[in-house]
Structure formats: structure tokens, C-alpha cells
N, C-alpha and C positions, 0 to 999 in steps of 0.2 A: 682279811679277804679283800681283794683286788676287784673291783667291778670296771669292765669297760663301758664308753658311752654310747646307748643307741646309736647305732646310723642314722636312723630316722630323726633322735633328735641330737644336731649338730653344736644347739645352745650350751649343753653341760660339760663341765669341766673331766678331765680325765682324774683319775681318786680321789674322786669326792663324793658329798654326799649328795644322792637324787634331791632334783629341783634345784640346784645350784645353778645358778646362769653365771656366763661369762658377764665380766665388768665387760658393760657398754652392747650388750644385745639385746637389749630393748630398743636401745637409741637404734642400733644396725635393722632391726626387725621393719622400725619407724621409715625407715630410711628404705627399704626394699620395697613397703608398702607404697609410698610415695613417686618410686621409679615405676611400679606396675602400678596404678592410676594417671601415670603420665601418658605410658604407651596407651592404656588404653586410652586415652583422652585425644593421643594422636593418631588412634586406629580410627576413633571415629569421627574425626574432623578428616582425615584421608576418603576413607567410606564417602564421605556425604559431598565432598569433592568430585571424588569417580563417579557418584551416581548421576553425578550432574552432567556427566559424557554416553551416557549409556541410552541410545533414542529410544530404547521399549520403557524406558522407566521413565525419560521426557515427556515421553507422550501419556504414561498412564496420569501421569500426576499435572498436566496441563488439562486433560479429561477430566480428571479428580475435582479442580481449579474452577475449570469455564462449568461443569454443571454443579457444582457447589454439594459436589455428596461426600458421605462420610462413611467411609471405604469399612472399617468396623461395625457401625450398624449395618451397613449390607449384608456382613458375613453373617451376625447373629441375628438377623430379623426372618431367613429364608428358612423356615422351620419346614415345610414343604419337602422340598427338598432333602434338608437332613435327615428328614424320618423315613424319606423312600432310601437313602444309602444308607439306615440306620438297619431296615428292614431288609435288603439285599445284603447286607453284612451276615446278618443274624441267619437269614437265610440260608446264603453259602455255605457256613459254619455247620449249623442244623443238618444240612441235606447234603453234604458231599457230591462233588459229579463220581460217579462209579463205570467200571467200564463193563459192557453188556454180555 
């Protein structure tokens, strides 16, 4: 009996037996992994480049800079806050607006 190889997986030999890898796709696997952490590596040296042109993001983070704060503890210290858009959430949800 004749089996073809998944599409999905393009590693296996044609009649053979499952879990057989072609000679040298590991090395090619190795190899692909290393071309996608490059890009990515040049996405985000790019990124961090652009963001250097970008005056809303100059300015936040010259702000950021000159009062010496720390933009994550801000987010998660405003508990205030989250619990009234926790409770308008809940809210909404709960009570539907309906039309009269």
C-alpha cells in the first residue's frame, strides 16, 4: 500500500515509512529558523529606527526622559480608574440599552 506525504508535512520522503525525514532537514529546518530570527532582528532594529522619526513618539518618550517615570507602573498602579471601566463594562453588558 502506497501512502502519499502530508502537505502539511513537506519533511517526509514519498514511500516511505512515517517519521522519515529527508537527509539534511534538520540542517534546512536549522537554517530557516535562523533566516526568520534574522528578519526578525532586522524588523526590529528598522522599528526602533522609524520610531526615532515619529514626533508623537519623540515627544512621549523625551517626557518619559525629563520626568523620570515609568510608563508600566503608571498603567498598573491606576486601579481607580480600572475598576470604574471595569464596572461600566459589567454594567453595559448586565443592562442592555433597549429601545422604549
Amino acid at each position: 500500500m502506497r501512502s502519499n506525504p502530508s502537505p502539511i508535512d513537506p519533511l517526509q520522503v514519498e514511500d516511505s515509512a512515517p517519521r522519515v525525514l529527508v537527509p539534511g532537514a534538520r540542517l534546512r529546518a536549522y537554517i530557516r529558523l535562523a533566516i526568520g530570527l534574522g528578519l526578525l532582528a532586522l524588523f526590529m532594529a528598522g522599528a526602533t529606527l522609524f520610531s526615532a522619526r515619529v514626533p508623537a513618539l519623540v515627544t512621549m518618550a523625551e517626557r518619559i526622559e525629563t520626568y523620570d517615570l515609568r510608563p508600566s507602573a503608571i498603567y498598573y498602579t491606576d486601579h481607580k480608574a480600572a475598576a470604574e471601566g471595569e464596572a461600566f463594562i459589567h454594567d453595559s453588558l448586565a443592562y442592555p440599552p433597549r429601545k422604549p
